[in-house]
DSSP file (Angstrom, degrees, kcal/mol; ACC not computed):
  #  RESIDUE AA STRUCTURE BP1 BP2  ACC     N-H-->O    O-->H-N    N-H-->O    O-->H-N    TCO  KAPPA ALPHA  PHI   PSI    X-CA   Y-CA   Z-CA
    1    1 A X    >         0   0    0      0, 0.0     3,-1.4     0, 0.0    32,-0.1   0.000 360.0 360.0 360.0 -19.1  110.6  112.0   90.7
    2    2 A X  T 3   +     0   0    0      1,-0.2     4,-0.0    42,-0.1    43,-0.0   0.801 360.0  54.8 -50.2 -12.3  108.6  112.1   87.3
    3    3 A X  T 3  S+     0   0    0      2,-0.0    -1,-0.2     3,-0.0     3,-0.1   0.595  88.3  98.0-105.4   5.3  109.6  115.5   86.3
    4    4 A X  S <  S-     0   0    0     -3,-1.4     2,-0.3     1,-0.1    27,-0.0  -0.164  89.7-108.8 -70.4 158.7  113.1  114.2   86.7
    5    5 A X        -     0   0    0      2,-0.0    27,-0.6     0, 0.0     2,-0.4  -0.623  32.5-122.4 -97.3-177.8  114.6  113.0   83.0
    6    6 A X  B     -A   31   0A   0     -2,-0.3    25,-0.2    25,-0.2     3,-0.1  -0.928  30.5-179.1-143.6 128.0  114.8  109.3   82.8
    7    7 A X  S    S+     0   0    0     23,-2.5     2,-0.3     1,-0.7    -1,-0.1   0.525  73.7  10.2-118.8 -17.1  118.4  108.4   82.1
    8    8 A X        +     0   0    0     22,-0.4    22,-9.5    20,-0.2    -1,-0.7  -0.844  66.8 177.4 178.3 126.5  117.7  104.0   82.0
    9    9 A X        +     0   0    0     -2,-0.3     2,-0.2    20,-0.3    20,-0.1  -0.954  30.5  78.6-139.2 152.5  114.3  102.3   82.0
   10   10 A X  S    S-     0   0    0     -2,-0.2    18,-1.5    16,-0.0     2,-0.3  -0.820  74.8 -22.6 148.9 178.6  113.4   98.6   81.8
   11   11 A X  E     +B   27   0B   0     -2,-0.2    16,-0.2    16,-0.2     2,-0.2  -0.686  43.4 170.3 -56.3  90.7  113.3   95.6   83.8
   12   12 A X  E     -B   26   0B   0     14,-0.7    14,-2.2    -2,-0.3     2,-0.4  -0.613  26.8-140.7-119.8 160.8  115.1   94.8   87.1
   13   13 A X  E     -BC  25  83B   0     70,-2.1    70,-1.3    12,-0.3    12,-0.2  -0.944  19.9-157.9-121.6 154.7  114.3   91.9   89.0
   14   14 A X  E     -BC  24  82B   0     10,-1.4    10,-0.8    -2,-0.4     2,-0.6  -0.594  21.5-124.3-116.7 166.4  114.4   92.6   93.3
   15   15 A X  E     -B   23   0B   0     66,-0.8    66,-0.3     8,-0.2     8,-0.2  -0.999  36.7-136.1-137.0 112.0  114.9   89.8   96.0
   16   16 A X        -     0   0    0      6,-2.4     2,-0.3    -2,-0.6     7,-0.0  -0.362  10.4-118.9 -81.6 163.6  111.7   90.5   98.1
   17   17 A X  S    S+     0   0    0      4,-0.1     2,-0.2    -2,-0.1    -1,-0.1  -0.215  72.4 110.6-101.1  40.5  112.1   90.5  101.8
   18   18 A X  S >  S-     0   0    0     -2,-0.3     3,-1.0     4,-0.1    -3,-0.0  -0.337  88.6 -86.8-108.2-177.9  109.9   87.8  102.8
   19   19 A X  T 3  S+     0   0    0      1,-0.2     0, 0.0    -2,-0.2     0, 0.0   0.972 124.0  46.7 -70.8 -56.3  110.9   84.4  104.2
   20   20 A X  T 3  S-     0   0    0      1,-0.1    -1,-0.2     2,-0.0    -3,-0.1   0.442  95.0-142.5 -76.0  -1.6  111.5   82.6  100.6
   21   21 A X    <   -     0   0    0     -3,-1.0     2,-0.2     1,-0.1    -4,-0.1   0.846  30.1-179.2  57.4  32.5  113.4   85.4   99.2
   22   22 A X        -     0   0    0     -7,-0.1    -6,-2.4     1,-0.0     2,-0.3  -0.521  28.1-115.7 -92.4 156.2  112.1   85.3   95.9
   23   23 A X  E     -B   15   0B   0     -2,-0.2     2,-0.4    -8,-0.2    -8,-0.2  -0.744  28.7-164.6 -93.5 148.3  113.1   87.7   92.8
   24   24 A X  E     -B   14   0B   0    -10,-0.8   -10,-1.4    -2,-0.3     2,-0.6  -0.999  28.0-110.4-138.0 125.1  110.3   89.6   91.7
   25   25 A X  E     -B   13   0B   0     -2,-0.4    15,-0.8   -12,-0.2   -12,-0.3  -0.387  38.7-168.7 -63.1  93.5  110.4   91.4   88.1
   26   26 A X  E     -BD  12  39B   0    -14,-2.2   -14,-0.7    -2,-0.6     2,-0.3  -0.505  12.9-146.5 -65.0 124.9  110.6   95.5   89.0
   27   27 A X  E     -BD  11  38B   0     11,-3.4    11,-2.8   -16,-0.2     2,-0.2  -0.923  35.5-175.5 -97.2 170.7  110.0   97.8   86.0
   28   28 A X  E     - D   0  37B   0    -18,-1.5     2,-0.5    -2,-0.3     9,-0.2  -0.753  32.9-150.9-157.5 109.2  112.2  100.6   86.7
   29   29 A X  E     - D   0  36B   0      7,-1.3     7,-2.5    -2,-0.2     2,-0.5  -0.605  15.0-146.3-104.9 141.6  113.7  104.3   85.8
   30   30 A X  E     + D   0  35B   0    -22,-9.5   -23,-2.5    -2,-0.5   -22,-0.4  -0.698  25.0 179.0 -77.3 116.0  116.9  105.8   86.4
   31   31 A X  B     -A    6   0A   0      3,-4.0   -25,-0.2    -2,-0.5   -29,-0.0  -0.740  48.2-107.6-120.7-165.4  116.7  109.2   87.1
   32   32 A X  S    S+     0   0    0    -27,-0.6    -1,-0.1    -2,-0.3    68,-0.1   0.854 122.2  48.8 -59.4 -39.9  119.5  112.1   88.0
   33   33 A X  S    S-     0   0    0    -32,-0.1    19,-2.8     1,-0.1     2,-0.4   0.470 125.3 -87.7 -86.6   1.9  117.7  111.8   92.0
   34   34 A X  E     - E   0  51B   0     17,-0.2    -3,-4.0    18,-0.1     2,-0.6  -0.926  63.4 -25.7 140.8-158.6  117.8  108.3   92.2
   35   35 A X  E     -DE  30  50B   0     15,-2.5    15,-1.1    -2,-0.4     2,-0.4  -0.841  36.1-154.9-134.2 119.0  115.8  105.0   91.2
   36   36 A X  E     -D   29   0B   0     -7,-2.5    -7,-1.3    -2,-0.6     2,-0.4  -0.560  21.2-170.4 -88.1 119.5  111.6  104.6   90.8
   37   37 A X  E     +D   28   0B   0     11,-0.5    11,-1.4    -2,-0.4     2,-0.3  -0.961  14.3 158.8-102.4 132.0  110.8  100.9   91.5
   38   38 A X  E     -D   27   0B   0    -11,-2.8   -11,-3.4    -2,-0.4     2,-0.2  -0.974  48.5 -93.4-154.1 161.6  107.5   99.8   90.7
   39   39 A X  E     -D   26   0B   0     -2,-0.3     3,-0.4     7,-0.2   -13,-0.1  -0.379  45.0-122.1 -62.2 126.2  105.3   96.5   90.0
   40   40 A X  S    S+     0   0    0    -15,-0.8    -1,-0.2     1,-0.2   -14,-0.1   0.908 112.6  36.1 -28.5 -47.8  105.3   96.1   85.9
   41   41 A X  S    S+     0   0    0      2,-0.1    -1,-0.2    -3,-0.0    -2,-0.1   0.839 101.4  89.3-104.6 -12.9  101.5   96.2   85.9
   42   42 A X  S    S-     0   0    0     -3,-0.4     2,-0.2     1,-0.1    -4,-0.1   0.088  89.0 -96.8 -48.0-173.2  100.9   98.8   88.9
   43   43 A X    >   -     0   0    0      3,-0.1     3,-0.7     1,-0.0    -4,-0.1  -0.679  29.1-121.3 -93.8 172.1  100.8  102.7   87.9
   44   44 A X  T 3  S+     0   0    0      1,-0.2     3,-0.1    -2,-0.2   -42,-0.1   0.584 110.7  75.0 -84.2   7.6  104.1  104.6   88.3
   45   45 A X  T 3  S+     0   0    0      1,-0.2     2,-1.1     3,-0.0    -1,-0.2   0.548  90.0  55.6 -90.3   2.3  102.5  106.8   90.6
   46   46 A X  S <  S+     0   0    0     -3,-0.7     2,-0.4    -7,-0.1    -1,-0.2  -0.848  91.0 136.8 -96.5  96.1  102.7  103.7   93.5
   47   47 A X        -     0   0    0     -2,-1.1     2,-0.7    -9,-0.1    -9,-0.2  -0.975  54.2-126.4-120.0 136.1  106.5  103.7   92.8
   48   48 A X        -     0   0    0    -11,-1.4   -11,-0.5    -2,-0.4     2,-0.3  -0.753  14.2-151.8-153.8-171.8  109.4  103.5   95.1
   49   49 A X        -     0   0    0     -2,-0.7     2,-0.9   -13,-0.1   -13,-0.2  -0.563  10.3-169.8-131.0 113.4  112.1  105.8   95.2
   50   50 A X  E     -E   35   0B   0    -15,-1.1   -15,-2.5    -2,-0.3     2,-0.3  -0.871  31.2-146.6 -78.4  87.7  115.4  104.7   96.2
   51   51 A X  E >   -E   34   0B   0     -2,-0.9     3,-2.1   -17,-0.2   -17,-0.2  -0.553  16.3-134.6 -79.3 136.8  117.1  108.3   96.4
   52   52 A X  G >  S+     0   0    0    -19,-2.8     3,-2.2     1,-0.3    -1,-0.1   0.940 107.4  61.9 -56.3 -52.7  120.6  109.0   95.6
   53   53 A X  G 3  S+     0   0    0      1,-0.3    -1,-0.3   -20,-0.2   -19,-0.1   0.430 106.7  43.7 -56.2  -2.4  120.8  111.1   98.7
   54   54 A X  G <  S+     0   0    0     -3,-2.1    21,-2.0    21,-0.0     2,-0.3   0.113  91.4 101.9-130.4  19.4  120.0  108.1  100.9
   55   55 A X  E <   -F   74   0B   0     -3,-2.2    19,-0.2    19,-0.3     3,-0.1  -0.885  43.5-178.3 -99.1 141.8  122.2  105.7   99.3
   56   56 A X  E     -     0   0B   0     17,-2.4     2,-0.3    -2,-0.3    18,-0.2   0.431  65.3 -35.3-115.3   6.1  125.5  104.8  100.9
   57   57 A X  E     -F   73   0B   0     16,-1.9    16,-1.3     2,-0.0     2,-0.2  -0.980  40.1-122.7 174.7 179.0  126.8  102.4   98.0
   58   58 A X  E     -F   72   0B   0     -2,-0.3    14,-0.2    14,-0.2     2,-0.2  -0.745  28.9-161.0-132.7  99.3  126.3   99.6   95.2
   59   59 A X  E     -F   71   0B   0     12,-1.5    12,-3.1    -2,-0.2     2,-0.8  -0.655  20.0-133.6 -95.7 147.6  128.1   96.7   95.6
   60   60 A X  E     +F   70   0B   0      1,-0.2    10,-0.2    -2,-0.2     3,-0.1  -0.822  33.0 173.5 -96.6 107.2  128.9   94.1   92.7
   61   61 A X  E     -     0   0B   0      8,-1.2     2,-0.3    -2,-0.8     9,-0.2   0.997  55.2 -28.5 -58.1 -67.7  128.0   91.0   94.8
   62   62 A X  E     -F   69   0B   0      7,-0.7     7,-2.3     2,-0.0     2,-0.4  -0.991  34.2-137.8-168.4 145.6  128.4   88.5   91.8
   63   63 A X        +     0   0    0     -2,-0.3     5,-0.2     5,-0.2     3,-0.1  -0.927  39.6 160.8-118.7 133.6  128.3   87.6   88.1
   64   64 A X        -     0   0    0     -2,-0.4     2,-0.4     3,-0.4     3,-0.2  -0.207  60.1 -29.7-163.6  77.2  126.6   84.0   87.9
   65   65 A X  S    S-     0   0    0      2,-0.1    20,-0.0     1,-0.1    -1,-0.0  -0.908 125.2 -28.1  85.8-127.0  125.2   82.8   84.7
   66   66 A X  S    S+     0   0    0     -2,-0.4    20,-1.5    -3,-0.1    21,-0.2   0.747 123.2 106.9 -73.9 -25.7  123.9   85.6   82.4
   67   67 A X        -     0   0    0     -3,-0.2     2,-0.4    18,-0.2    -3,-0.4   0.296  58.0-160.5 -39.4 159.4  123.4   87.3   85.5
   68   68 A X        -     0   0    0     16,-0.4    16,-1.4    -5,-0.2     2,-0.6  -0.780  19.1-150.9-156.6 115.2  124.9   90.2   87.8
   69   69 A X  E     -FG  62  83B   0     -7,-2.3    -8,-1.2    -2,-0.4    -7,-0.7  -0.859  20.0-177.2 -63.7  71.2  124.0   90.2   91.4
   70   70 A X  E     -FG  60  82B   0     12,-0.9    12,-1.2    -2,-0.6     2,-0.5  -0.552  23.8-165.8 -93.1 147.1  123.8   93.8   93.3
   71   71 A X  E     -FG  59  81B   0    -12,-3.1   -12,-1.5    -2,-0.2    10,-0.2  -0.778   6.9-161.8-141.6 104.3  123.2   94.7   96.3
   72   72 A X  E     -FG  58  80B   0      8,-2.8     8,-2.2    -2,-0.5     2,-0.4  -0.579  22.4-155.4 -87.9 154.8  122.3   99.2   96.8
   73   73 A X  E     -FG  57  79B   0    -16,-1.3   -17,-2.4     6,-0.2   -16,-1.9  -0.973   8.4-132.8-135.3 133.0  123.0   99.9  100.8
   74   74 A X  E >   -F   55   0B   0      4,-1.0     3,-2.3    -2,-0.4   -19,-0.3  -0.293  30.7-108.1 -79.8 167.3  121.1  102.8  102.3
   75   75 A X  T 3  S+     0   0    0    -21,-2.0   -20,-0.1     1,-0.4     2,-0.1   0.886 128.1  62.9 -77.8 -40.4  122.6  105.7  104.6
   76   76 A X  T 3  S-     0   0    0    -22,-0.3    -1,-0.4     2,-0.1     2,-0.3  -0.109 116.6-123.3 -88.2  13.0  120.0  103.1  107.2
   77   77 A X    <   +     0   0    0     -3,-2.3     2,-0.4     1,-0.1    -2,-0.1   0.527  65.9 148.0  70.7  -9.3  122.3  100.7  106.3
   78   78 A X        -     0   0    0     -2,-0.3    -4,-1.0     1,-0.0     2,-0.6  -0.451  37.1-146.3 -68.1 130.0  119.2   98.6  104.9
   79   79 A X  E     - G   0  73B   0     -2,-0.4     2,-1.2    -6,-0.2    -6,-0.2  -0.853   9.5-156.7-119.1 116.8  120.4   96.6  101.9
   80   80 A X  E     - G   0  72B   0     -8,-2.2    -8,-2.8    -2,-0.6   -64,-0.1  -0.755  10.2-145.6-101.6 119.7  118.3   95.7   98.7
   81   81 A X  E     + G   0  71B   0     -2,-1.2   -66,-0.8   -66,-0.3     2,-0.3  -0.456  26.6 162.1 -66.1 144.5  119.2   92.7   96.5
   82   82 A X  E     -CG  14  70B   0    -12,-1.2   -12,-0.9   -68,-0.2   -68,-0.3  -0.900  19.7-160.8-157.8 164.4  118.6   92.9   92.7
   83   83 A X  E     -CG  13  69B   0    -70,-1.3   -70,-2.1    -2,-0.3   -14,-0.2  -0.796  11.4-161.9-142.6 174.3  120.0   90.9   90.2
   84   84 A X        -     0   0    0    -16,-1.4     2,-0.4    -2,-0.2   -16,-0.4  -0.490  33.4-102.7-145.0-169.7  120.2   92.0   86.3
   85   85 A X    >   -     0   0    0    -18,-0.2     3,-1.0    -2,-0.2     4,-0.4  -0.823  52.1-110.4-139.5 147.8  120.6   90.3   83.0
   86   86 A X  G >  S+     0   0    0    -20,-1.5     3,-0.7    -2,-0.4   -19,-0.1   0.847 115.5  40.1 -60.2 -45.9  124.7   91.1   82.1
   87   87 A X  G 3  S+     0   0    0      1,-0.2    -1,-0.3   -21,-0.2   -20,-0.1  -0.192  92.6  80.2 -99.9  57.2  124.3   93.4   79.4
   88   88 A X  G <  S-     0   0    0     -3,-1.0    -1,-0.2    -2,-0.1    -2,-0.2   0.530  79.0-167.4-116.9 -25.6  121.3   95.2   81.0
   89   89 A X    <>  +     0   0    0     -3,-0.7     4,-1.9    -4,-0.4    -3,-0.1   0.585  31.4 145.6  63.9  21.2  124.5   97.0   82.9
   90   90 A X  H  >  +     0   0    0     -5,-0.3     4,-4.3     2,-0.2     5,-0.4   0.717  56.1  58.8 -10.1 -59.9  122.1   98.6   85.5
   91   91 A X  H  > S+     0   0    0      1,-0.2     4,-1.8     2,-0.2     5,-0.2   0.949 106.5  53.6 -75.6 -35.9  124.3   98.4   88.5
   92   92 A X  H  > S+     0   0    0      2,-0.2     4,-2.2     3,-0.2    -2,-0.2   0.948 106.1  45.9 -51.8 -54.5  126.5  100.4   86.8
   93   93 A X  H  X S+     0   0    0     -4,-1.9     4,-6.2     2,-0.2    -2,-0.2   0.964 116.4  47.8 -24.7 -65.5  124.3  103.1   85.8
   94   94 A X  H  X S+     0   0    0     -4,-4.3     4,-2.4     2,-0.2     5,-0.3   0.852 114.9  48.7 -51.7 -22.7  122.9  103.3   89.4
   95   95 A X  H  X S+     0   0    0     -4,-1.8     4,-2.5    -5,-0.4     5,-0.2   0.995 111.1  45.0 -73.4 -63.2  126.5  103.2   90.4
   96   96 A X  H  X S+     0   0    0     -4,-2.2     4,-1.6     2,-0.2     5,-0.3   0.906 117.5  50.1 -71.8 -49.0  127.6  106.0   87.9
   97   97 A X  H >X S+     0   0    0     -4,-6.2     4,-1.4    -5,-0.2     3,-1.2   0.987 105.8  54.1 -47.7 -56.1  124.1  108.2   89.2
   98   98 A X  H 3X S+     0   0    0     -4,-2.4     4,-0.9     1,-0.3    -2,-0.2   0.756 115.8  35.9 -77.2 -22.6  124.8  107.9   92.5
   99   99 A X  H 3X S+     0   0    0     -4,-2.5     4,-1.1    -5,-0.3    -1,-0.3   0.707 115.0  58.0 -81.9  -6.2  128.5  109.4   92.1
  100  100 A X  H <X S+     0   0    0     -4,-1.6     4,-1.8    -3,-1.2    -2,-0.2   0.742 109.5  40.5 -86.3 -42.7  127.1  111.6   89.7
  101  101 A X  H  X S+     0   0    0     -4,-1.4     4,-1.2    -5,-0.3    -3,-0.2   0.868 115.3  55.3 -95.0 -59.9  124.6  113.0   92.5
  102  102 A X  H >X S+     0   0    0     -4,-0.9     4,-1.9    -5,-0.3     3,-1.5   0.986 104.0  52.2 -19.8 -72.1  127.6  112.9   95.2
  103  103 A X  H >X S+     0   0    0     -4,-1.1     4,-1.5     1,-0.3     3,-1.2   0.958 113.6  46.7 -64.4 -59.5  129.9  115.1   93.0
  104  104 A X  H 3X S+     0   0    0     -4,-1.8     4,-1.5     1,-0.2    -1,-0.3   0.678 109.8  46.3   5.0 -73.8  127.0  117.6   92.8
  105  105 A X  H <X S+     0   0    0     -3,-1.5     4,-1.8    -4,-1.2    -1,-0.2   0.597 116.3  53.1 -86.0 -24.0  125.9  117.8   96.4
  106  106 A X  H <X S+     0   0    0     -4,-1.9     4,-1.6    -3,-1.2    -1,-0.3   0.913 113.1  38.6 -85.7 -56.2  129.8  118.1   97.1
  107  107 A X  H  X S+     0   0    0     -4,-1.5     4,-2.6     1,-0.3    -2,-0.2   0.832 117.3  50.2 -99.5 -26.9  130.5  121.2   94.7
  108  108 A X  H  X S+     0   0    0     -4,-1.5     4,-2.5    -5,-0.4    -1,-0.3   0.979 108.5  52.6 -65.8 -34.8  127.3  122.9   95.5
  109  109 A X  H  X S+     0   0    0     -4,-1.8     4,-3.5     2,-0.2     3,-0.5   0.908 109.5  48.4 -42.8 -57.3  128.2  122.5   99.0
  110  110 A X  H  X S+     0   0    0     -4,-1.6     4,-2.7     1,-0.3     5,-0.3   0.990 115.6  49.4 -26.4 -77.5  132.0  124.2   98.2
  111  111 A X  H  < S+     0   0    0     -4,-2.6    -1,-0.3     1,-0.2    -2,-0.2   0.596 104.1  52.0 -68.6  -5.7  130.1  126.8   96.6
  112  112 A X  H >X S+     0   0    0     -4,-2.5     3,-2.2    -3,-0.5     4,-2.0   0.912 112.5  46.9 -56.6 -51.5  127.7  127.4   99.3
  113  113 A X  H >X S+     0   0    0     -4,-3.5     3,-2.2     1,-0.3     4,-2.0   0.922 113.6  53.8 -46.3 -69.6  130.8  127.8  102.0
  114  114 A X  H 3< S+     0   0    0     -4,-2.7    -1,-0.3     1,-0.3    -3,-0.1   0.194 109.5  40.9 -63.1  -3.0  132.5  130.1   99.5
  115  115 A X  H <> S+     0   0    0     -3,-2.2     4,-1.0    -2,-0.4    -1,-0.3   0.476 114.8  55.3-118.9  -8.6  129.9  132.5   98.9
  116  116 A X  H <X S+     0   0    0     -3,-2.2     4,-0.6    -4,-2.0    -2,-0.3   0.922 111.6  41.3 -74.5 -53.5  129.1  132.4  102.5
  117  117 A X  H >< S+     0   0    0     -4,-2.0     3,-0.8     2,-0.2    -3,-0.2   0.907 112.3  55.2 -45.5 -44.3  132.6  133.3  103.5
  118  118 A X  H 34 S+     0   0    0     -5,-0.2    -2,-0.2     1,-0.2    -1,-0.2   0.758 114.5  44.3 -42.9 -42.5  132.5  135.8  100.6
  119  119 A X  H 3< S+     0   0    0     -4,-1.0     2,-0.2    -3,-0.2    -1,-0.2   0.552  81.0 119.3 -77.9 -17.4  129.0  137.4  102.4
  120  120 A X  S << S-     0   0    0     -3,-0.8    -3,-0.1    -4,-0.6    -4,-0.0  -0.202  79.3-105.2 -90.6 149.4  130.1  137.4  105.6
  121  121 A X        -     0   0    0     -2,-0.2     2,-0.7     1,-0.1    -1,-0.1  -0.163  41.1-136.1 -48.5 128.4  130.3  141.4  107.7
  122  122 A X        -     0   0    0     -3,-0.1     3,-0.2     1,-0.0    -1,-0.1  -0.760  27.7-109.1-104.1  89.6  134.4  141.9  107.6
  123  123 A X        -     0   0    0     -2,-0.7     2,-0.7     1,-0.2    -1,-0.0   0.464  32.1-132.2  -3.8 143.1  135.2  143.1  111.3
  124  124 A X        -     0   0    0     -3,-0.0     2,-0.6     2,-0.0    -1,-0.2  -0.916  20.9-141.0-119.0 131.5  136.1  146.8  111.1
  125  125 A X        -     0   0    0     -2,-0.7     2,-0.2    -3,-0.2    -3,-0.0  -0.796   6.3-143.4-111.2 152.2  139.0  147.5  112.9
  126  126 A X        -     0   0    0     -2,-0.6     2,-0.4     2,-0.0    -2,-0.0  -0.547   7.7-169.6 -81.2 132.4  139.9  150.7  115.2
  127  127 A X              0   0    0     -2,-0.2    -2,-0.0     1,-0.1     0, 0.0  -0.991 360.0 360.0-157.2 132.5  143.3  152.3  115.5
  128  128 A X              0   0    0     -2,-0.4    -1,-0.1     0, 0.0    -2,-0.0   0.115 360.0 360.0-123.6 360.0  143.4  155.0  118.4
């Protein structure tokens, strides 16, 4: 995902999946394919990659102090909490990649059928 261009980097905080549920400070880059999580002091090569192609939404849970409360759900149905500082406007970015990444996969798709119909042997027909 490095070679990807980095559309939003900076801070996210994550709601780790342990029993106490605590938020835990992410750095983080937005790319075209999706979103590189990794611990601030780790390298980015431990990061990981929450891919547009295996996300099935972003939902705005909640605004609550300075805060915004998100929650991305996987094609697994698996749901990761993150919360944001208001004007850090994150879930909206991820939101706006991951239709951005949609509308793509959708028009390359089009244009696959359509040049595949376009390709295909046209029955030759016989008149006796």
């Amino acid at each position: 995902m490095s070679s990807q261009p980095i559309l939003k980097e900076g801070l996210l905080e994550k709601r780790s999946d342990g029993l106490l549920q605590l938020w835990k400070r992410k750095h983080c880059l937005l790319t075209d394919a999706g979103l590189c999580i990794h611990d601030p002091k780790a390298s980015r090569a431990k990061c990981k990659v929450l891919a547009f192609e295996n996300m099935k939404t972003v939902d705005c849970v909640e605004r609550k102090g300075r805060y915004v409360y998100f929650t991305v759900v996987m094609t697994d149905s698996k749901e990761i909490d993150f919360r944001c500082l208001e004007e850090a406007t994150w879930n909206a970015e991820i939101t706006l990649g991951m239709v951005q990444f949609k509308n793509r996969q959708a028009i390359q798709s089009v244009k696959s059928r359509q040049l595949a119909h376009l390709c295909a042997p046209t029955p030759i027909s016989t008149v006796s």
